[in-house]
Backbone as ProteinMPNN parsed JSONL, in Angstrom:
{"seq_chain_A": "XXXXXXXXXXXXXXXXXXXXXXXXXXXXXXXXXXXXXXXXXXXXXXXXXXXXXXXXXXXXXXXXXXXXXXXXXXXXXXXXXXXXXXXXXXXXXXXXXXXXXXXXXXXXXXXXX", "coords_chain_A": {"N_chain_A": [[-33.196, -4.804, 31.798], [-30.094, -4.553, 33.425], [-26.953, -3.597, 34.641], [-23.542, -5.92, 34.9], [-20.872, -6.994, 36.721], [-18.078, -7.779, 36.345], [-14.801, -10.111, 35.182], [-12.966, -8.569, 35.279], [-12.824, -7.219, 38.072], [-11.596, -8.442, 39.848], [-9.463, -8.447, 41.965], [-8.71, -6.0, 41.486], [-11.084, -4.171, 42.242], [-11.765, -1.921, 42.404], [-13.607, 1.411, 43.502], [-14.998, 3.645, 42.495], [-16.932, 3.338, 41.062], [-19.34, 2.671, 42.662], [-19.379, 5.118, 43.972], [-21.085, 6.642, 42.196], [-23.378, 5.81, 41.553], [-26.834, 5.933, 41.899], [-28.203, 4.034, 43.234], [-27.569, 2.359, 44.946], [-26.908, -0.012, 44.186], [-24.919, -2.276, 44.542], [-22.344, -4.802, 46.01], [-20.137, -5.635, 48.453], [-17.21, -7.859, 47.878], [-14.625, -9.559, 49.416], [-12.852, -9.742, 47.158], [-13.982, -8.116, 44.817], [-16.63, -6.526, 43.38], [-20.377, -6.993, 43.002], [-23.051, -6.228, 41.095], [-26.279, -6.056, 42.404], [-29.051, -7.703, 40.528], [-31.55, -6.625, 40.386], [-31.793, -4.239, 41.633], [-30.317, -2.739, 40.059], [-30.89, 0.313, 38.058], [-30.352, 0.497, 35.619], [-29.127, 2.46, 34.446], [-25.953, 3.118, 33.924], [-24.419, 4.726, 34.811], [-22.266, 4.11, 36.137], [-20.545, 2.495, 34.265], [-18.495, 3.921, 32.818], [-16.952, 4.849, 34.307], [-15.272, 2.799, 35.74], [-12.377, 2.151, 36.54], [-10.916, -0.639, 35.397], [-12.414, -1.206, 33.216], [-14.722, -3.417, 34.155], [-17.237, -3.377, 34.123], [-20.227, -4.169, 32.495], [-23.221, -4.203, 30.481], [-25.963, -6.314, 30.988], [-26.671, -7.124, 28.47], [-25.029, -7.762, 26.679], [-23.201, -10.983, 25.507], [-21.685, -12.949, 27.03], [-21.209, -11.546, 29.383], [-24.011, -11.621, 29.915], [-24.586, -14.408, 30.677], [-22.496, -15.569, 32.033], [-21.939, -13.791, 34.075], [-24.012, -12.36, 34.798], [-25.297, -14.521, 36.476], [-23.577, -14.475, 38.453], [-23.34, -12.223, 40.27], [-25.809, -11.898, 40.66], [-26.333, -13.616, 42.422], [-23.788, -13.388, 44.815], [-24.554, -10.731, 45.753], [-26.801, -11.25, 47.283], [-25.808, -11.916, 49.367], [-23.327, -10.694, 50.26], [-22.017, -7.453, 52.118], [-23.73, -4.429, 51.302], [-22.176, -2.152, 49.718], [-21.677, 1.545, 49.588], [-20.31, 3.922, 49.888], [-17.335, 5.436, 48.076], [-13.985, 3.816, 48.4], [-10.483, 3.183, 48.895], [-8.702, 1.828, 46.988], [-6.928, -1.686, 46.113], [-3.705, -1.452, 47.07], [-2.319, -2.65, 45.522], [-3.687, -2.714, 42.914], [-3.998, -1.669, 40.124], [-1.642, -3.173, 38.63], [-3.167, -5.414, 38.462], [-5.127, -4.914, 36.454], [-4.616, -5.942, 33.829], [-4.233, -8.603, 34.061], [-5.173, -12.156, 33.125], [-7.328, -14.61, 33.325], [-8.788, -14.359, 35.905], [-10.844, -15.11, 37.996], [-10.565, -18.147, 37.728], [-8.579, -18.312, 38.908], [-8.503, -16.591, 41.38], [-10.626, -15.527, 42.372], [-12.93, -14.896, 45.459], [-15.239, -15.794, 47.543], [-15.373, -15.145, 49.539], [-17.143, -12.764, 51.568], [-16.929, -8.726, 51.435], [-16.402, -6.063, 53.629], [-18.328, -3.54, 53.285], [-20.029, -1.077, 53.921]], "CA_chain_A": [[-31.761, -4.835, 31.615], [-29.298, -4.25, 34.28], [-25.238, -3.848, 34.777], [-23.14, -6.829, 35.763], [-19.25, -6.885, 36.95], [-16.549, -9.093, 35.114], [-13.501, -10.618, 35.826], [-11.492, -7.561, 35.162], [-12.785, -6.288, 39.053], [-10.982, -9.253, 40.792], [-8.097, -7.845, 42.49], [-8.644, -4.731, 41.558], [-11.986, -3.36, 42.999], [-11.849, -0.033, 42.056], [-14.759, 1.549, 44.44], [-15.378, 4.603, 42.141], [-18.467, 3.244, 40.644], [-19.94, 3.034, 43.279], [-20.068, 6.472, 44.003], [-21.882, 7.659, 41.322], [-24.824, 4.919, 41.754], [-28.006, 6.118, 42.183], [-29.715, 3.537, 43.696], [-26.721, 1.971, 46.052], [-26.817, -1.472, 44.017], [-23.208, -2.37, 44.596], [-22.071, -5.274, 46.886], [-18.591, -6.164, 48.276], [-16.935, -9.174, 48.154], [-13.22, -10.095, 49.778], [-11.521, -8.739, 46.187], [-14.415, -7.419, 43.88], [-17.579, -6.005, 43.371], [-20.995, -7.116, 42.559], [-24.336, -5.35, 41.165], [-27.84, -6.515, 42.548], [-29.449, -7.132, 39.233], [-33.125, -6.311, 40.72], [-31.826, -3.071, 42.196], [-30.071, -1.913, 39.188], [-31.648, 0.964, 36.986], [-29.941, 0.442, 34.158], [-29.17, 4.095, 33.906], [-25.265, 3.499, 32.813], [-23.684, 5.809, 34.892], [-21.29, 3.36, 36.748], [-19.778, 1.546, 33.787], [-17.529, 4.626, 32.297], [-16.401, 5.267, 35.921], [-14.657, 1.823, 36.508], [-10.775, 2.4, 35.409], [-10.816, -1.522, 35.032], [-14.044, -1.621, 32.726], [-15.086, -4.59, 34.459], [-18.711, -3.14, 34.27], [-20.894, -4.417, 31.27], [-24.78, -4.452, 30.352], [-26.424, -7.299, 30.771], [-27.083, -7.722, 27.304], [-23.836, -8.539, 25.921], [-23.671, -12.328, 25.921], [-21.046, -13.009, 28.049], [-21.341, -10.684, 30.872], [-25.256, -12.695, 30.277], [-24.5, -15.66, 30.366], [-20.763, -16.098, 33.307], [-21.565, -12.708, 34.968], [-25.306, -12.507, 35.465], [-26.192, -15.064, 37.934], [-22.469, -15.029, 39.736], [-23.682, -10.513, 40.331], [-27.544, -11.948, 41.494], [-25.646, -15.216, 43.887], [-23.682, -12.531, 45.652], [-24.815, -9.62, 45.786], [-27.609, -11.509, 48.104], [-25.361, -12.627, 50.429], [-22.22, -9.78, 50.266], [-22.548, -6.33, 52.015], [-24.029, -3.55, 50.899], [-21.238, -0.832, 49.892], [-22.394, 2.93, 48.574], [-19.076, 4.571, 49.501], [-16.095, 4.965, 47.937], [-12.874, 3.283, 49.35], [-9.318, 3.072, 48.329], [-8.237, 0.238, 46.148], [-5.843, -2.137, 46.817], [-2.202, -0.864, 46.8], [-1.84, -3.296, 43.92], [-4.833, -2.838, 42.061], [-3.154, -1.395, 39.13], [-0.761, -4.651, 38.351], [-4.281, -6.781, 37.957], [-5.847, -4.815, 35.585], [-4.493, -6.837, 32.778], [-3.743, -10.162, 34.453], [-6.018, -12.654, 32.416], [-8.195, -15.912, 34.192], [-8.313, -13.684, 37.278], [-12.139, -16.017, 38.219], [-10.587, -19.537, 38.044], [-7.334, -18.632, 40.268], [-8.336, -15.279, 41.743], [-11.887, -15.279, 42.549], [-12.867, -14.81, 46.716], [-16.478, -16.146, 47.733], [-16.031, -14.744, 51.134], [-17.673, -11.253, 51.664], [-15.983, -7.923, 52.034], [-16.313, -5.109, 54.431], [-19.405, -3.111, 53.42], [-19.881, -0.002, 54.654]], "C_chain_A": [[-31.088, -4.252, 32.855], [-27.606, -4.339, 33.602], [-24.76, -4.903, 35.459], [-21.631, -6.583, 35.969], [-19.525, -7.859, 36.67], [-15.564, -9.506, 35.849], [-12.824, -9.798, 36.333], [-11.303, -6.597, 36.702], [-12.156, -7.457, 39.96], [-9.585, -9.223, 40.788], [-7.827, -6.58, 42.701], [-9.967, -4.068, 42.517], [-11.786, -2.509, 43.315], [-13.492, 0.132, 42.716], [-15.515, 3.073, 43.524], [-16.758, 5.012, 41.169], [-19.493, 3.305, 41.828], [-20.442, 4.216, 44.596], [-20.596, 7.102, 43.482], [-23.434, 6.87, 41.576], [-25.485, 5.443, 42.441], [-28.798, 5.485, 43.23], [-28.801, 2.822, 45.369], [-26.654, 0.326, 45.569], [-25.852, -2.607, 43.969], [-22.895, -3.133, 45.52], [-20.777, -5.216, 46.909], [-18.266, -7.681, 48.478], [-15.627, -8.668, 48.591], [-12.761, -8.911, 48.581], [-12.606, -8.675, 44.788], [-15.881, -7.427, 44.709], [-18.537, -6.65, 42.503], [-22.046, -6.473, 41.897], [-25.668, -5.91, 41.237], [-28.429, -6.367, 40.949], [-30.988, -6.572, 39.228], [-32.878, -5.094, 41.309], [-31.205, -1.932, 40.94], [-31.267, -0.997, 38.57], [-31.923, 1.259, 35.875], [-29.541, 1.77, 33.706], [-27.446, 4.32, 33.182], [-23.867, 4.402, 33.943], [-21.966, 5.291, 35.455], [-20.191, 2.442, 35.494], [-18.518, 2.768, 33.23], [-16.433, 5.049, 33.718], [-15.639, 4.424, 36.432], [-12.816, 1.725, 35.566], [-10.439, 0.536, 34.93], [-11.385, -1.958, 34.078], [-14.438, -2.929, 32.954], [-16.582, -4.361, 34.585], [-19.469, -3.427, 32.44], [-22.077, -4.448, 31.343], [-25.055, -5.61, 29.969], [-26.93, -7.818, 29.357], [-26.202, -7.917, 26.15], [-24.103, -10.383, 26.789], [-22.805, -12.879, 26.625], [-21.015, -12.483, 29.652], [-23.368, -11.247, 30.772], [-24.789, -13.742, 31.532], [-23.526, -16.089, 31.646], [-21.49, -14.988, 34.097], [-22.839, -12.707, 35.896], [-25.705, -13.04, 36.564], [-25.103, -14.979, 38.977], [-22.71, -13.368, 40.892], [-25.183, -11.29, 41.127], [-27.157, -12.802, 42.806], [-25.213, -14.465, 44.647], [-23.602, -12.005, 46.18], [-26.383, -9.779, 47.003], [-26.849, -11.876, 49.413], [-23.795, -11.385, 51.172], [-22.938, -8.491, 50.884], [-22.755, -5.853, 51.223], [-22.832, -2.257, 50.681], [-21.556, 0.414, 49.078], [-21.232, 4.028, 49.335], [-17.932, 4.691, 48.993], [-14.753, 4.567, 48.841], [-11.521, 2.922, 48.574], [-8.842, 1.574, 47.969], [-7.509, -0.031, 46.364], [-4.816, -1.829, 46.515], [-2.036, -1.53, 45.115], [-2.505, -3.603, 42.783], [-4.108, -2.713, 40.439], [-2.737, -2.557, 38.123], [-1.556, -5.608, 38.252], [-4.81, -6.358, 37.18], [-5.784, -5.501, 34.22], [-4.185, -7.956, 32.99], [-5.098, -10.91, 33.914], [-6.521, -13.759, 33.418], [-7.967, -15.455, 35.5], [-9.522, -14.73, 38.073], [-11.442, -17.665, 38.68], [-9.433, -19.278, 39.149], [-7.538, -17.552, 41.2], [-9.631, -15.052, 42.957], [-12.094, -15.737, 44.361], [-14.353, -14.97, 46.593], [-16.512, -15.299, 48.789], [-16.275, -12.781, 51.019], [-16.641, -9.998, 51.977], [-16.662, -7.196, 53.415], [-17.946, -4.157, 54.496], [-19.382, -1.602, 54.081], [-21.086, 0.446, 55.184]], "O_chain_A": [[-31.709, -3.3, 33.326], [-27.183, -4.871, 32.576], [-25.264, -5.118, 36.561], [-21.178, -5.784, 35.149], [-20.496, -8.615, 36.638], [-15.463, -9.288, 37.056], [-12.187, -9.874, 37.384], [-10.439, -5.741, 36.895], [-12.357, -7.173, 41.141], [-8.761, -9.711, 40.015], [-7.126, -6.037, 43.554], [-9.653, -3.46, 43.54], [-11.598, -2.16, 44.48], [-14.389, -0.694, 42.543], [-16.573, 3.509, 43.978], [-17.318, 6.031, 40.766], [-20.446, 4.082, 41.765], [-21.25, 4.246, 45.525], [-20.824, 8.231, 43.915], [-24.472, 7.507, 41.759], [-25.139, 5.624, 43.609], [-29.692, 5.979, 43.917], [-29.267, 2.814, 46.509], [-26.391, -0.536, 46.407], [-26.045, -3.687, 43.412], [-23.018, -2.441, 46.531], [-20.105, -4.895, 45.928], [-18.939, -8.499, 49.105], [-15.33, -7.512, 48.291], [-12.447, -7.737, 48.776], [-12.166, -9.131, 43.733], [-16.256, -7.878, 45.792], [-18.136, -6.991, 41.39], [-21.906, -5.415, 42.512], [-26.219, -6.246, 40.189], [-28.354, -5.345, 40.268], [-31.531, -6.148, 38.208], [-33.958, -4.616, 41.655], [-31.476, -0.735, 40.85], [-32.425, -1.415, 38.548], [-32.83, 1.808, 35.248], [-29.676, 2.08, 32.522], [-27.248, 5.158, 32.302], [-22.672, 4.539, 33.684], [-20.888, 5.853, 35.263], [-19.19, 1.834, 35.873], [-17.4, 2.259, 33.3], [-15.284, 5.491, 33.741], [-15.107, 4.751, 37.493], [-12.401, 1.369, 34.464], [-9.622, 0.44, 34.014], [-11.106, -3.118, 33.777], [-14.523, -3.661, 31.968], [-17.198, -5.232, 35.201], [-19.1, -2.829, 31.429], [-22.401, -4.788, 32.481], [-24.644, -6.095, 28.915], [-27.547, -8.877, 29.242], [-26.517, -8.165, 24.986], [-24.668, -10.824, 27.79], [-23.444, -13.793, 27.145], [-20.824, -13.055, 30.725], [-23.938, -11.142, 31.858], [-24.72, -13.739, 32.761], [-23.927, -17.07, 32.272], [-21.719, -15.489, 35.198], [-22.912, -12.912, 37.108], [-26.289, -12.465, 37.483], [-25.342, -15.268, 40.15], [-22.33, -13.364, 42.063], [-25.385, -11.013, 42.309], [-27.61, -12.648, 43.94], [-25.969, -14.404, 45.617], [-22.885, -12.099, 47.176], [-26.949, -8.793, 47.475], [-27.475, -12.106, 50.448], [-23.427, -11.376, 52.347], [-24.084, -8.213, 50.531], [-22.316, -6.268, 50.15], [-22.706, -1.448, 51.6], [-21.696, 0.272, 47.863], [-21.586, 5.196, 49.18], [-17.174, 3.873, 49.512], [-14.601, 5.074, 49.952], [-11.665, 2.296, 47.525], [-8.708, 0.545, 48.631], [-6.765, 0.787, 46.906], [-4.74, -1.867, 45.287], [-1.752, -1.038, 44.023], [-2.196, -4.401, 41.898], [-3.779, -3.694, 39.772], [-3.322, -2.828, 37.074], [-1.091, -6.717, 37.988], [-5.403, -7.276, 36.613], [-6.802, -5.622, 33.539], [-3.759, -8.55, 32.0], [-6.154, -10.353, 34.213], [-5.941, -13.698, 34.502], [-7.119, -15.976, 36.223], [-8.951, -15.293, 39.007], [-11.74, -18.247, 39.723], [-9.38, -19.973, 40.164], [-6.617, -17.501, 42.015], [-9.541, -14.552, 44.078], [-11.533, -16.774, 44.716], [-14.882, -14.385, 45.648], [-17.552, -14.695, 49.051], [-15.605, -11.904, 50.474], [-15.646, -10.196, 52.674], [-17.398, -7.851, 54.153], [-18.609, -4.094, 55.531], [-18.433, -1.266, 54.79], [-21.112, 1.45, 55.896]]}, "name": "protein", "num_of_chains": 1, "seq": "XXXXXXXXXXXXXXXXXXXXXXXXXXXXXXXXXXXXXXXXXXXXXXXXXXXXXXXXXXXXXXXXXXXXXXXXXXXXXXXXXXXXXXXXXXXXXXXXXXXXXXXXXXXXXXXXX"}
């Protein structure tokens, strides 16, 4: 079992999970965050930590099923980020904006650290 990010981190990418991560399994993209699902530990500690809760365990069936392979696709191809970094001015104002994936969603990589 591993953790996957959701919709609810596109736009927002809140970086404060991935300061608590253990292992550093955390990519960036453009306007969210992924989690390697072969590096995860499953240990948990990152999903209470995301003010968006866009963090779920792979074993709900949704965050399966949409989240899973789009977190393994990637999280192979996106830096590596294991510091925190200030969210976007307007993070806030997306946390409840709904179908953030079909109109929202950025393929191209972020920054990395």
């Amino acid at each position: 079992m591993a953790y996957v990010v959701g919709e609810a981190c596109i736009k927002c990418k809140y970086t404060d999970c991935v300061e608590v991560c253990p292992v550093d399994c955390f990519y960036e993209g453009e306007n969210m965050l992924v989690i390697h699902p072969d590096e995860c530990i499953d240990c948990g500690v990152c999903e209470p930590e995301c003010p968006a809760e866009a963090i779920k365990p792979d074993t709900e069936a949704e965050a399966a099923e949409k989240w899973g392979e789009l977190n393994r696709e990637y999280s192979a191809m996106w830096p590596n980020i294991t510091r925190k970094k200030d969210a976007p001015a307007d993070a806030d104002s997306w946390k409840e904006v709904g179908n953030k994936f079909a109109e929202h969603f950025s393929a191209n990589p972020g920054e990395g650290n």
